[in-house]
C-alpha positions as CSV (number, residue, x, y, z in Angstrom):
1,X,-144.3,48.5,-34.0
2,X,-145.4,50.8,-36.8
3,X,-147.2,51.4,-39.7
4,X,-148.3,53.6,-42.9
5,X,-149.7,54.3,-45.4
6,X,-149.4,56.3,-48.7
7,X,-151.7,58.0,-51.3
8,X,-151.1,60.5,-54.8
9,X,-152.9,63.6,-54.2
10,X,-153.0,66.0,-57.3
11,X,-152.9,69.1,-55.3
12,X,-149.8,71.7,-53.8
13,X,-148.0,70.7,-50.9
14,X,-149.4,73.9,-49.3
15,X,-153.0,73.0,-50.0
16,X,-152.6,69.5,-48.1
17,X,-150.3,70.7,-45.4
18,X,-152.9,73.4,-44.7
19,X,-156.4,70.8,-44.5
20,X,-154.4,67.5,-42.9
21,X,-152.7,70.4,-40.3
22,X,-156.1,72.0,-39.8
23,X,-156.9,68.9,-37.0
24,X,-160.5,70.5,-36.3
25,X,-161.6,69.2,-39.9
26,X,-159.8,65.4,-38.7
27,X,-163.1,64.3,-38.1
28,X,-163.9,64.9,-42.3
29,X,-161.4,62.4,-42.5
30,X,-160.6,59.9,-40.2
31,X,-162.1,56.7,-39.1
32,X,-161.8,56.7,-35.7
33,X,-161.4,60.3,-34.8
34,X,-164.8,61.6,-35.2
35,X,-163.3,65.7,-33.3
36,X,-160.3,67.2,-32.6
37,X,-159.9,70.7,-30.5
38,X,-157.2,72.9,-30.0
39,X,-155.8,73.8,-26.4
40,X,-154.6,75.9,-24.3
41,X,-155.2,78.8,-26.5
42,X,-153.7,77.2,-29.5
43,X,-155.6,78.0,-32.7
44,X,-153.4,76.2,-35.5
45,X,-150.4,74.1,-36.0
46,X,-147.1,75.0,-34.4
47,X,-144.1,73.1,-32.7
48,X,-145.4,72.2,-28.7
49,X,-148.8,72.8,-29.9
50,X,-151.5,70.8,-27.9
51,X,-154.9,69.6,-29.4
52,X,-157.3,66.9,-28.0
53,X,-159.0,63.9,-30.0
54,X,-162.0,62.2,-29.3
55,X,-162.0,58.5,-30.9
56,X,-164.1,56.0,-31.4
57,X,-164.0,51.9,-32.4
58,X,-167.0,50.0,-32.4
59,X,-168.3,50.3,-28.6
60,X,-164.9,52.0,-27.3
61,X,-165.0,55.6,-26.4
62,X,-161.2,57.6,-25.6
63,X,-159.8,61.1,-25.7
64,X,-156.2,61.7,-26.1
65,X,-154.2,64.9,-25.8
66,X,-151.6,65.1,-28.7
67,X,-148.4,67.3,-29.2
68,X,-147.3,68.9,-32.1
69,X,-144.0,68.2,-32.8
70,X,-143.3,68.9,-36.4
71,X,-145.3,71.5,-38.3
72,X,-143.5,72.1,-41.4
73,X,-146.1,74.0,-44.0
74,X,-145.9,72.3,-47.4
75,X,-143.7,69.4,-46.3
76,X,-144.9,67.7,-42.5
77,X,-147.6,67.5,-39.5
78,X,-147.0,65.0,-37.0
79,X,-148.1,64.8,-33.3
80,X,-147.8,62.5,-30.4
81,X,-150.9,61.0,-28.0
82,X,-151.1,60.4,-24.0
83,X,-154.0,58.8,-22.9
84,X,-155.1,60.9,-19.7
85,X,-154.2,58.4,-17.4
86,X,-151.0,57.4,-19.0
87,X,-149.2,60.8,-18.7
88,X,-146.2,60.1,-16.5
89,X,-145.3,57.8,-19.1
90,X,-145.5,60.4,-21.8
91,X,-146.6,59.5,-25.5
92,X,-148.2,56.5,-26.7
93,X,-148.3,57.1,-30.2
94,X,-146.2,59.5,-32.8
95,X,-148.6,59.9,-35.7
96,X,-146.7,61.5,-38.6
97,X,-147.6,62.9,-42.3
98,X,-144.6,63.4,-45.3
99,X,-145.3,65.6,-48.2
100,X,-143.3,64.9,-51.4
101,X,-143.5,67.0,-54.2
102,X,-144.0,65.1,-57.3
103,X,-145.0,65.8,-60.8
104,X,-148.6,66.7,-60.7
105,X,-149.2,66.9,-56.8
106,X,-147.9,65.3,-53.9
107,X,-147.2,61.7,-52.6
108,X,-148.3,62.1,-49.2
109,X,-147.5,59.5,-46.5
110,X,-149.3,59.0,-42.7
111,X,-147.3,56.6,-40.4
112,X,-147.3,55.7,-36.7
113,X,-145.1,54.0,-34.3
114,X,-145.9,52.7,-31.2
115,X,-143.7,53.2,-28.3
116,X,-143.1,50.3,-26.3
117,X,-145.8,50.4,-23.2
118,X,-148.4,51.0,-25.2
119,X,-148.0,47.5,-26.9
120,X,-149.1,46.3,-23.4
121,X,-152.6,48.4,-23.6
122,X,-153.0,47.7,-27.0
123,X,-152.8,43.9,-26.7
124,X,-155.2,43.9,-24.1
125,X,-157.9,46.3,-25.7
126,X,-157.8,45.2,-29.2
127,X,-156.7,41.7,-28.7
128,X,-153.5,41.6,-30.4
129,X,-150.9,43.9,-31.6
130,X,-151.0,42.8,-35.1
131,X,-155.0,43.1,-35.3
132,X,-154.7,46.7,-34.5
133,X,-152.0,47.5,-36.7
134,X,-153.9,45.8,-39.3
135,X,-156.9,48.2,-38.8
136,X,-155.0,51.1,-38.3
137,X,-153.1,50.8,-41.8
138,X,-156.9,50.1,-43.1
139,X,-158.0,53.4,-41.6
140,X,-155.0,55.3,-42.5
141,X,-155.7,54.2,-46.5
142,X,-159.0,55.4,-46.0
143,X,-158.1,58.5,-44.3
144,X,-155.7,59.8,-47.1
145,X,-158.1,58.7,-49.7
146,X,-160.4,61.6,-47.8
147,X,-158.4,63.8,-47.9
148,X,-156.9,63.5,-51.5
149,X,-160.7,63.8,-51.9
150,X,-161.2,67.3,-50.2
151,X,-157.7,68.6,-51.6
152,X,-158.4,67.8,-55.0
153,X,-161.7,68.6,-54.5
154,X,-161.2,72.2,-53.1
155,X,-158.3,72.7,-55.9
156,X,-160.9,72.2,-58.4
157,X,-163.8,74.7,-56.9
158,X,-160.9,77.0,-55.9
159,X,-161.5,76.5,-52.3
């Protein structure tokens, strides 16, 4: 089960690489992730890099830890979640961002699969597999949207 989501941003691939990687700002953008914090000493992106999330949906509250596993400046980010308690089963969720260079900016694409246990939680906290997805493609439109926002915004004000 998977999903994405896909938005022109009128910036360089650099520039968006460096705010989508940057997860401390993820709560600027997404959602549902309202904070994101680097661990074990880690202070930016980098291959076996771990950061935790805090989320939020309606009345749910839930932390993740996520893994980088791609971090490749100017062309993709992408991370996978455990749930604390889900750990022995490894990740949940792989949560990936392509950046294609295009004429006048990038196309830049979020996606997620799920991995096949998690269907089981998902079904039974958000009442259906297909609901969630649903939502989670919604989110992810309005998440690049944000962030088009801040990269086009900061390209403008030279930030």
């Amino acid at each position: 089960m998977q999903g994405q989501a896909q938005v022109h941003v009128q910036a360089s691939p650099e520039r968006v690489y460096g705010i989508l990687s940057n997860v401390t700002r993820m709560g600027e953008w997404s959602p549902e992730c309202y904070r994101c914090e680097w661990l074990d000493g880690a202070t930016g992106p980098a291959s076996g890099a771990r950061f935790k999330g805090y989320n939020r949906r309606g009345w749910l509250r839930w932390s993740t830890t996520c893994t980088v596993t791609d971090a490749e400046p100017g062309r993709a980010f992408a991370f996978e979640t455990s749930l604390p308690n889900f750990k022995r089963r490894g990740a949940q969720t792989r949560w990936r961002y392509e950046i294609e260079p295009v004429e006048g900016g990038v196309n830049l694409t979020e996606s997620f699969e799920w991995l096949w246990y998690f269907a089981v939680v998902v079904w039974l906290t958000f009442r259906g597999p297909r609901k969630r997805i649903a939502a989670l493609e919604e989110n992810m439109r309005q998440s690049l949207e944000r962030i088009k926002a801040i990269a086009e915004g900061e390209t403008k004000t030279g930030g």
